[in-house]
C-alpha positions as CSV (number, residue, x, y, z in Angstrom):
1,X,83.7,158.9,58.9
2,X,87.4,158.3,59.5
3,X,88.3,154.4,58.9
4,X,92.4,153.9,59.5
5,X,93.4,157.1,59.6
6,X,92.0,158.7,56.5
7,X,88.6,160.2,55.4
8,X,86.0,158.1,54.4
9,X,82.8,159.8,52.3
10,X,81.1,156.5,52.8
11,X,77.4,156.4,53.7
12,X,76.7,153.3,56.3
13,X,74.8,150.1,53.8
14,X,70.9,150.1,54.6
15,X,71.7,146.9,56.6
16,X,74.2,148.5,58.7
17,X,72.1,151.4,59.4
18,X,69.0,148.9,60.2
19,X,71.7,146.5,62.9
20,X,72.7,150.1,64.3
21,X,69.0,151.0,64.9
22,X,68.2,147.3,66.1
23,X,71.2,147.6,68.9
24,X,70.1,150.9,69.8
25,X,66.4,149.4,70.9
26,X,67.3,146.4,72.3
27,X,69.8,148.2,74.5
28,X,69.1,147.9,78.7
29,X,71.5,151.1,78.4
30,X,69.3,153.9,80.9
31,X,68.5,157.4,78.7
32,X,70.8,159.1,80.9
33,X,73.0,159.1,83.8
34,X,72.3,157.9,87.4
35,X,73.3,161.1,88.7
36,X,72.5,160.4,92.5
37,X,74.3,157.3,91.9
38,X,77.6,159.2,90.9
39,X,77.3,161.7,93.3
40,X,77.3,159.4,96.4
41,X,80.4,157.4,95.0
42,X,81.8,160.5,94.5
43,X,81.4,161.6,98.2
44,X,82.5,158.2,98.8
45,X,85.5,158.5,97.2
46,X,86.2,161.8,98.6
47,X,85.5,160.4,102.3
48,X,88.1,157.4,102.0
49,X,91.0,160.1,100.9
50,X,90.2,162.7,102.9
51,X,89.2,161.1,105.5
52,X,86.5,163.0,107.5
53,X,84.5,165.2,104.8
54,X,84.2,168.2,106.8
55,X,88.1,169.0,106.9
56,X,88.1,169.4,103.3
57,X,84.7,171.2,102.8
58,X,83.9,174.8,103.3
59,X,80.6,175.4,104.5
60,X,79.7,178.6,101.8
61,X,77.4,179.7,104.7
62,X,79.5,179.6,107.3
63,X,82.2,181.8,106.0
């Protein structure tokens, strides 16, 4: 653990270990990513600076 800069051996008390665990449950956090999600703000994204998607895109098929 580094605390301010320097190296710290110290082992987190019980309690802190048991208010760590505690957050950790009652967390509404999701398990992982909400990769659909992402990926449509993403295109999104891409579609208000580009413009129209297909002028940026290559089609691997087509070429």
């Amino acid at each position: 653990m580094i605390l301010n800069g320097s190296r710290s051996d110290r082992r987190p008390s019980r309690r802190e270990d048991e208010q760590l665990e505690k957050q950790y449950h009652d967390s509404t956090l999701p398990a992982g990513p909400d990769e659909p999600g992402i990926r449509d703000l993403l295109l999104i994204c891409l579609k208000e600076h580009y413009g129209r998607f297909e002028d940026c895109a290559v089609n691997v098929d087509d070429a």
